[in-house]
C-alpha positions as CSV (number, residue, x, y, z in Angstrom):
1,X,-37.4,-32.5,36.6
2,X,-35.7,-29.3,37.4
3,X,-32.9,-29.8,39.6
4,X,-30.5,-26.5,40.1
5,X,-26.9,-26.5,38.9
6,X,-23.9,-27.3,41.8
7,X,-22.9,-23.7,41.7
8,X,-25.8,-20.7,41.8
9,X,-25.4,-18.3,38.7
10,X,-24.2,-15.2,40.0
11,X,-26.8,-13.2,38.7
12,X,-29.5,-14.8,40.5
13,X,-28.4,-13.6,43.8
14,X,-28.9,-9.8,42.8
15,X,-33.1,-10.8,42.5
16,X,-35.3,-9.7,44.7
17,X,-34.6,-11.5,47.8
18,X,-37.9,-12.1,49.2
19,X,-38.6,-13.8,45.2
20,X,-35.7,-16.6,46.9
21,X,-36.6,-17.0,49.9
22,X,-40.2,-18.0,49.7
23,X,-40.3,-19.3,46.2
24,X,-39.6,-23.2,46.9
25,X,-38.0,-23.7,43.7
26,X,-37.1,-27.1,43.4
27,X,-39.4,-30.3,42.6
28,X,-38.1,-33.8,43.9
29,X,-36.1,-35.5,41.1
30,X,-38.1,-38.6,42.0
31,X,-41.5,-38.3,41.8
32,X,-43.0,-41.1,40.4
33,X,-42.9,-43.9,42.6
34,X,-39.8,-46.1,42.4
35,X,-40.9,-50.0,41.6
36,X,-39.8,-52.8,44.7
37,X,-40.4,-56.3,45.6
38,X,-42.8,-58.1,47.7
39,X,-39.3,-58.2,49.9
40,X,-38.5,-54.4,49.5
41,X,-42.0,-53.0,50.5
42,X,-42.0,-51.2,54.0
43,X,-43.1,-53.4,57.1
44,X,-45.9,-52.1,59.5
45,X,-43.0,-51.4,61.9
46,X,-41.0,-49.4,59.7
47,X,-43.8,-47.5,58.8
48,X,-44.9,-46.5,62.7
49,X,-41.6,-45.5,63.0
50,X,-41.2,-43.7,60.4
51,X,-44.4,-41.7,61.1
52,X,-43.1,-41.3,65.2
53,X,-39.8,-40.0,63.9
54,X,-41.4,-37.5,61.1
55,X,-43.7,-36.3,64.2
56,X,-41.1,-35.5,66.8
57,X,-39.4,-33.5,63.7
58,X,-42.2,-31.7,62.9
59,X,-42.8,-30.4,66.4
60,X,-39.2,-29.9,67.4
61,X,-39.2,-27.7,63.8
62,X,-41.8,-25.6,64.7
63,X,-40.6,-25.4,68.4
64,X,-36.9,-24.1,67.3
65,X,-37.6,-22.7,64.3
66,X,-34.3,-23.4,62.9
67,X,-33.2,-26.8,61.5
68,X,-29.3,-26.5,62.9
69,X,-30.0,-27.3,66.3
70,X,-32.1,-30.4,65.2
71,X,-28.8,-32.3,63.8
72,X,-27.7,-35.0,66.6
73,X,-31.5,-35.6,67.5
74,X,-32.2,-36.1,63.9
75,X,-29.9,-36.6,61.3
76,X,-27.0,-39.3,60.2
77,X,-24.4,-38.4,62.7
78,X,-21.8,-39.7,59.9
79,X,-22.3,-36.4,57.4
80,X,-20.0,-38.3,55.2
81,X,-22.5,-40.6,54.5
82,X,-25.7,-38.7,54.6
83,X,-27.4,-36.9,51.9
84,X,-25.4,-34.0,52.0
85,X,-22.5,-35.3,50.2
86,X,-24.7,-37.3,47.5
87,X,-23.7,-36.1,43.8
88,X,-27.7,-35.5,43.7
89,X,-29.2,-34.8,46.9
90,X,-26.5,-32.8,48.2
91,X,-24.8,-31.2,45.6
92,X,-28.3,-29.6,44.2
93,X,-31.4,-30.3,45.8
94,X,-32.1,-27.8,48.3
95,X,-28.6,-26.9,49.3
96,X,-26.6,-25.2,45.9
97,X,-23.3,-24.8,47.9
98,X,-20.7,-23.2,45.7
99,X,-18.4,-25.8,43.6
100,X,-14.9,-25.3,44.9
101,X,-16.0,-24.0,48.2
102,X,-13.9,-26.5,50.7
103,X,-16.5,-26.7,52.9
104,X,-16.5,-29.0,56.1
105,X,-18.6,-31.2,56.8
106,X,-19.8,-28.6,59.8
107,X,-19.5,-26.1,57.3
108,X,-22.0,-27.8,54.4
109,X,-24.3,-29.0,57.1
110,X,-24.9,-25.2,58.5
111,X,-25.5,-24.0,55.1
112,X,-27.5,-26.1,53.9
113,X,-29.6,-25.8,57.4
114,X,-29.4,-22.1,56.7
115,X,-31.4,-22.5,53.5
116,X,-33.0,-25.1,54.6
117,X,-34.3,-23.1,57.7
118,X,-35.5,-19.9,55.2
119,X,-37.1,-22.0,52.8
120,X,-39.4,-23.8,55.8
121,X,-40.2,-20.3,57.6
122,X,-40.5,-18.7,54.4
123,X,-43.4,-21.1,53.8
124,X,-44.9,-21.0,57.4
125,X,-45.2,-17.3,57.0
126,X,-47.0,-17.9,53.7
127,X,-49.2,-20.8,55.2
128,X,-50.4,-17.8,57.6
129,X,-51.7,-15.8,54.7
130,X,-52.3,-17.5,51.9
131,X,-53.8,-20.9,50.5
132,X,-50.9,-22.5,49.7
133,X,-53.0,-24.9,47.1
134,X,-52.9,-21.1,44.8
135,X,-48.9,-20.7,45.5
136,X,-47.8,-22.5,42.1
137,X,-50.7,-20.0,40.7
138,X,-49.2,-16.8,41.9
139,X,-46.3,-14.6,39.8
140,X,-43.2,-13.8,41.8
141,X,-44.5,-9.8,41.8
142,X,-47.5,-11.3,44.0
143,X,-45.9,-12.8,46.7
144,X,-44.0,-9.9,47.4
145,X,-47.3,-8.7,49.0
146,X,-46.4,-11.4,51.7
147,X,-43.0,-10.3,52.3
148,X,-42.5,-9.3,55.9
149,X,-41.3,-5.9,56.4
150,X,-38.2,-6.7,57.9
151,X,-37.4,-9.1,54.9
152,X,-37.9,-6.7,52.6
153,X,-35.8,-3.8,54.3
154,X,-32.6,-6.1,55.0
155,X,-33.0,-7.1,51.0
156,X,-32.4,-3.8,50.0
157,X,-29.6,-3.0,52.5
158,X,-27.5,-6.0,50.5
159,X,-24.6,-5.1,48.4
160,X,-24.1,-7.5,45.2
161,X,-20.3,-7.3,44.9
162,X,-18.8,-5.9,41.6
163,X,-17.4,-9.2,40.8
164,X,-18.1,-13.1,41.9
165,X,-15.5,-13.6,44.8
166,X,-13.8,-16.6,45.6
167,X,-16.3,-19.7,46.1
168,X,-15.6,-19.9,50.0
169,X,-15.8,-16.1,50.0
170,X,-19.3,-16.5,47.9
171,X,-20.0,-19.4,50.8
172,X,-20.0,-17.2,53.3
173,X,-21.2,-14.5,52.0
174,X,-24.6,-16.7,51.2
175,X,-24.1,-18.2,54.4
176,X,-24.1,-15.0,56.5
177,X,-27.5,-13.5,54.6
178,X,-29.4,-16.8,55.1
179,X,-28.7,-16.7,59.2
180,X,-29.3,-12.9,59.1
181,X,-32.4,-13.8,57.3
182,X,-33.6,-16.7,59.6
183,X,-33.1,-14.3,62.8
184,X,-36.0,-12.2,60.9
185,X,-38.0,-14.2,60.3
186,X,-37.8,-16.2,63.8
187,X,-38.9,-12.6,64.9
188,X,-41.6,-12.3,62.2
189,X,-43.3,-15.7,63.3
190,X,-42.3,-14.9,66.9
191,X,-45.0,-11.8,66.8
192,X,-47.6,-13.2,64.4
193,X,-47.4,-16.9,65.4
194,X,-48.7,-18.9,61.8
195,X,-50.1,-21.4,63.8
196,X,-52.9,-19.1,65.3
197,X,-53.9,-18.1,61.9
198,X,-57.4,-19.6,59.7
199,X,-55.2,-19.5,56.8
200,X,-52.5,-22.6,58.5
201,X,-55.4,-24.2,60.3
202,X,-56.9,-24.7,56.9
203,X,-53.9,-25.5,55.3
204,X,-53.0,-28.1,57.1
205,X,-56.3,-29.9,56.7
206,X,-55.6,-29.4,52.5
207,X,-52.2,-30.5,53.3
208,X,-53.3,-33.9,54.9
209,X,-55.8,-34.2,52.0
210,X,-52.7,-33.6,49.9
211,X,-51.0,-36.7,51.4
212,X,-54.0,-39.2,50.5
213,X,-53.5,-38.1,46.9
214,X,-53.0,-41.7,45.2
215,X,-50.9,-39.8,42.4
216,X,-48.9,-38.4,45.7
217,X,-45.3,-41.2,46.1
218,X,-44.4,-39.2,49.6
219,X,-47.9,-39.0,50.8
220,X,-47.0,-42.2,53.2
221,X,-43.8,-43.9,54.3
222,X,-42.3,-46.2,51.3
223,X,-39.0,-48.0,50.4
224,X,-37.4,-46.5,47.9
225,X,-33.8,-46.9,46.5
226,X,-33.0,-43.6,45.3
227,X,-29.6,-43.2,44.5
228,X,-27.7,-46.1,45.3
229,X,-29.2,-50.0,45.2
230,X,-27.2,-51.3,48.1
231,X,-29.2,-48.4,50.6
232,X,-32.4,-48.9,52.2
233,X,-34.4,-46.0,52.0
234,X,-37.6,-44.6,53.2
235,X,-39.5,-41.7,51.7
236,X,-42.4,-39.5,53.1
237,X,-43.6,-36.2,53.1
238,X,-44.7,-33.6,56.0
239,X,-46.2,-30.2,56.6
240,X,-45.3,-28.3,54.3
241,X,-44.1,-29.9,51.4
242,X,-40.9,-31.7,52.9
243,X,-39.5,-34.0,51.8
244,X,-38.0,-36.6,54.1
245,X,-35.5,-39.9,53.3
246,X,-34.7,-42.0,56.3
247,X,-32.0,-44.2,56.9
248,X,-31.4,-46.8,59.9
249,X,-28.2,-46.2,61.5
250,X,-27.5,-48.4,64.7
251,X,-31.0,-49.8,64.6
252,X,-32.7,-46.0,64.7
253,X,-34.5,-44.3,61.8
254,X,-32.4,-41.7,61.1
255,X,-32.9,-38.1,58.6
256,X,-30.6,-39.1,55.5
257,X,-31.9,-35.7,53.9
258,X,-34.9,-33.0,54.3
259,X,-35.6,-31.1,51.0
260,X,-38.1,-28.4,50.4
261,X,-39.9,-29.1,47.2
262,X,-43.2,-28.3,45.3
263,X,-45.4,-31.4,44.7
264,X,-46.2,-32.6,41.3
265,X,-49.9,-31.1,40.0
């Protein structure tokens, strides 16, 4: 397991940018599949919803190309009790929100839909190039081959201040280069659409071999209680490599949290 720490080491953010935006650097803290009853296992119904809901997202995704938008149609409108605030989920996984920030709840759901957002065009633009089955073969170095122009010009224009700021200062400061970030690369995929490409087109075919995997927990819908035993959760994967956990919230499967993650070998 190798979850990041609440608060990103300063240091890390004066790396090469492209080397954090398309290098999906967390795995799933659960990846073995969690043990339930006869009474816990996911119904045929559950399940076709489940699959309908994680559809709709996946096209809505690729039509926006930005998760923010997607958070009334989507997600737990209470953000209180979604994922975000979870001492795991939340405070680690996939979002890495400076510790003593103050964020609102507005406030932590746009950044974490901010990274969110790079990390999941980050890895369309790499599904347009690359066989993503080789990405956990590659060194850093070589995937700055892949790194659109535009990404790798704004890096270098980026000014590592002297000394760590304030954590809402550091917030925002993060928060402004991930939007700036996902404007370029809506404009990279904008011109050289990944969808058109050999490269997705086969990757999605490995992808949906990926999910048949019997060693693969997210490859269908399941229950799972992650993090607390009085929740009902349920756990699946979609193109590529994200990681969904619904929730039902006035009798509609809902998105408790989306994570970017690299599957287990």
């Amino acid at each position: 397991m190798r979850a990041a720490a609440s608060t990103p080491p300063f240091g890390v953010l004066q790396n090469s940018m492209y080397k954090t935006l398309t290098i999906i650097c967390f795995s799933l803290a659960i990846l073995a599949a969690p043990s339930v009853t006869p009474a816990q296992k996911i119904t045929s119904q559950e399940e076709h919803e489940a699959h309908d809901l994680a559809d709709r997202f996946i096209r809505r995704l690729r039509e926006t190309r930005d998760l923010r938008p997607l958070r009334t149609e989507f997600f737990l409108s209470d953000l209180k009790s979604s994922g975000l605030t979870d001492p795991f989920w939340g405070r680690s996984v996939n979002l890495n929100a400076p510790a003593g920030a103050n964020l609102s709840d507005l406030e932590l759901w746009d950044f974490y839909a901010a990274k969110f957002t790079v990390d999941y065009l980050s890895m369309l633009n790499l599904a347009s190039k690359i066989s993503l089955d080789s990405l956990d073969k590659l060194k850093p170095e070589e995937l700055d081959r892949y790194t659109p122009q535009s990404i790798a010009e704004y890096s270098k224009t980026i000014k590592i201040p002297e000394r760590e700021p304030p954590p809402r200062d550091l917030a925002m400061w993060i928060y402004s280069i991930k939007t700036h970030t996902v404007s370029l690369l809506q404009e990279e995929l904008a011109k050289h659409p990944p969808e058109e490409t050999e490269f997705f087109k086969n990757n999605l075919a490995s992808f949906a071999r990926h999910l048949n995997e019997p060693k693969n927990p997210w490859g269908k819908p399941s229950v799972a209680n992650l993090t607390r035993p009085d929740m009902r959760l349920i756990t699946m994967e979609i193109p590529f490599h994200v990681g969904l956990i619904l929730i039902r919230e006035n009798g509609q499967l809902k998105i408790w949290f989306a994570a970017t993650f690299i599957p287990p070998d």
